[in-house]
N, C-alpha and C positions, 0 to 999 in steps of 0.2 A: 504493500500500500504506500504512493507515494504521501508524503506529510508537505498540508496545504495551511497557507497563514493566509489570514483576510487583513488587510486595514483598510479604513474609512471612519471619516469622524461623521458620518449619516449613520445611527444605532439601528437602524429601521431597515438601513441595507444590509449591514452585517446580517441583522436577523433574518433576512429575507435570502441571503445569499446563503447561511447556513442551512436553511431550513428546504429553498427552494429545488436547490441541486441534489440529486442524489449521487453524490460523493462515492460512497461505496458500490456502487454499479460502476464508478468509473475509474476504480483502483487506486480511490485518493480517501483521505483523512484530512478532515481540518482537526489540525492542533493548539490554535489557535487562533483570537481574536484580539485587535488593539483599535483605536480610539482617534489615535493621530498616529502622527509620521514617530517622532522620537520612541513612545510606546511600542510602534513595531519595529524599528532598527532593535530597539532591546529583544523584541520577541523572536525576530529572525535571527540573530545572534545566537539566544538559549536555547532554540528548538529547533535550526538548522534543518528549514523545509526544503523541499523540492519544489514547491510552487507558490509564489507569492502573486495576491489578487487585488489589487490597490488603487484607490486614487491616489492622483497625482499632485493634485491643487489643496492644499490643506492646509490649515494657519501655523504659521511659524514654523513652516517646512517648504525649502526648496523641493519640488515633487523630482525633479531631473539631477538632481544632485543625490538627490536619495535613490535614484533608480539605478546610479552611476557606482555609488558606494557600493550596492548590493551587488552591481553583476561586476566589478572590480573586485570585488575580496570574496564573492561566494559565484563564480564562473559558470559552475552546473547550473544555478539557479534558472528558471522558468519564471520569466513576470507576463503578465498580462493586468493593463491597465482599464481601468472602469471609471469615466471620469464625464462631468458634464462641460471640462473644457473644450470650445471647438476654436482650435487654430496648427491651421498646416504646418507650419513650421513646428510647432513645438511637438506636435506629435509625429515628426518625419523624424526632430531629432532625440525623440526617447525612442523609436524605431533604429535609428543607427546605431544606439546605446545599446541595443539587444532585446529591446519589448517585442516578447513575441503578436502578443496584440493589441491595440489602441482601442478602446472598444467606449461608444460616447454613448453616455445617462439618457433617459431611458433605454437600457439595452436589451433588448429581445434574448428571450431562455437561449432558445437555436443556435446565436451567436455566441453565448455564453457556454455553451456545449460545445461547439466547434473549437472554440480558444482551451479549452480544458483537456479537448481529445490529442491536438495539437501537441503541447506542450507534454502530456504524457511518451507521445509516440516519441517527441526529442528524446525524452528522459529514457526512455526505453533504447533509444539507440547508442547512445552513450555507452562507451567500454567502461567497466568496472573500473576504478580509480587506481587499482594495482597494476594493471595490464598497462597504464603509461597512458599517456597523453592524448587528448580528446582532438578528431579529424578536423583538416584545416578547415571544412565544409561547415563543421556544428556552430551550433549558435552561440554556444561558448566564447569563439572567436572574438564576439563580439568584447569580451572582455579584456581586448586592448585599446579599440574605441573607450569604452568608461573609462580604463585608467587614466588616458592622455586628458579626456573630458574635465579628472577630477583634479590631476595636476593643472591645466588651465587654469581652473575656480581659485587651486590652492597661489599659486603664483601670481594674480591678480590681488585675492584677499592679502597677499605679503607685502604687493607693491604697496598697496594700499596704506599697510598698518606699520612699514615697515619703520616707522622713527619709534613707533613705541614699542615700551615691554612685550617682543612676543615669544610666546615660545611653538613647537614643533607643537605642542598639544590643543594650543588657540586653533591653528591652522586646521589641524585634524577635525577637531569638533566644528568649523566649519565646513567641513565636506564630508561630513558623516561617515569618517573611516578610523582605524585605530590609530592610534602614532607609528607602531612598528607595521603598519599597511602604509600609510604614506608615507614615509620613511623609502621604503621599498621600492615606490612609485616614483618619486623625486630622482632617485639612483638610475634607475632603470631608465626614464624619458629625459631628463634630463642630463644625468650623466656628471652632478655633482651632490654634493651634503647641503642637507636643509640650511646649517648654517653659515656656508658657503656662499650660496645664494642668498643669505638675508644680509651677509655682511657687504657682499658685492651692491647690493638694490641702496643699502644706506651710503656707501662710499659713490657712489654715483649722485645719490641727490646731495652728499657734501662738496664733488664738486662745482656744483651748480653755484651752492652756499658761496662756497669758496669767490666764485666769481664777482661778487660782493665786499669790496676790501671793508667796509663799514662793522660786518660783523665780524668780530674777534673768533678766536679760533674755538676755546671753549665754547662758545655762543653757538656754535656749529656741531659740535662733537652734541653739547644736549638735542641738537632739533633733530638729529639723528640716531638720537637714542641710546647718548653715551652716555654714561653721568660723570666716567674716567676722563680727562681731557687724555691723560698718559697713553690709557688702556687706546680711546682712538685713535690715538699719531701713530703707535705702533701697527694698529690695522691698517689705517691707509696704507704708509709706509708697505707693508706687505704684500696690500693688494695692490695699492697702483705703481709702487716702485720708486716713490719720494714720500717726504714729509707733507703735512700739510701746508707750512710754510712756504717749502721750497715748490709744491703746486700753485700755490698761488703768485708767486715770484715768476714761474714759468708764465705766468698767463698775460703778462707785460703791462 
């Protein structure tokens, strides 16, 4: 029996989607139900379904960041979306993501039988996980579309945040993965350390600062999220191959 998770913050669907499918004619088990987004990243986490049945659109949940998380760090996974969002693009790109259905509120049984039958026969063709590595063909694949997806989010939220206190685990909890999953992701796509990349993002808006003879050099090192002046000269230094001084001297 494959094991099936529902979220939706509509209670009336859950119940309705529990109640309406006969599950066990179709070789599945719900093992669960959650509310919102965060409640079922917990729930798909602990109970490590085969099929997750979800809206997309939910409060205080990217719906595509969440879809990216799950088929990044859990590959096999099977989603099909159930959702009253209607817009092309967003659902071509939770399709790239690896949804095997897009399926829009009010949805017809038939189609909801069809996306169920689907996602099982994947799951059915999938070599057992010891025999090695799943066909370039499977949908799985898709989970290196979500990785790059999630690194994107994660490297934009960096650019962003990067003068202030962040760490590897800010970033994670905004893309709905562990730290040691993006961690992973960072290395692999990009091909340096989280804090590589975050010392590189501040020494680049330093030297912008820099450009600025007005602002002293302290005055720099904090808007970038140093509180060292020391500790920053030696980064620069590092990264760009002078002092702060001496970059700003270069820049005539």
């Amino acid at each position: 029996m494959y094991k099936v998770v529902l979220v939706d913050d509509e209670h009336i669907i859950l119940d309705g989607l529990t109640r309406a499918v006969p599950w066990g004619d179709m070789g599945c088990e719900v093992v669960g139900t959650a509310g919102n987004g965060e409640e079922g990243l917990r729930l798909i986490r602990e109970r490590r379904p085969d099929i997750l049945l979800t809206d997309i659109r939910m409060p205080n949940m990217d719906g595509l960041s969440m879809v990216a998380a799950m088929r990044s760090e859990f590959p096999r996974l099977q989603i099909a979306v159930l959702t009253a969002f209607r817009d092309f693009e967003y659902a071509q790109t939770a399709l790239n993501l690896g949804v095997c259905r897009y399926l829009l509120k009010p949805s017809k049984l038939d189609e909801l039988y069809e996306a169920i039958r689907t996602m099982t026969a994947r799951l059915d063709a999938l070599p057992p996980l010891e025999e090695g590595a799943e066909p370039e063909d499977d949908p799985a694949a898709a989970g290196s579309a979500a990785g790059n997806f999630i690194v994107r989010q994660a490297m934009d939220f960096m650019q962003a945040h990067c003068a202030e206190h962040l760490s590897l685990g800010d970033v994670a909890d905004h893309v709905y993965v562990s730290q040691w999953h993006l961690s992973k992701l960072i290395n692999k796509h990009v091909g340096q350390s989280f804090f590589d990349i975050l010392g590189r993002m501040r020494m680049e808006r330093a030297k912008t600062l820099l450009a600025d003879s007005s602002l002293r050099i302290h005055a720099v090192a904090e808007q970038v999220g140093y509180a060292d002046v020391a500790h920053f000269s030696k980064s620069f230094k590092r990264l760009v191959g002078m002092t702060p001084g001496e970059y700003r001297d270069s820049l005539g």
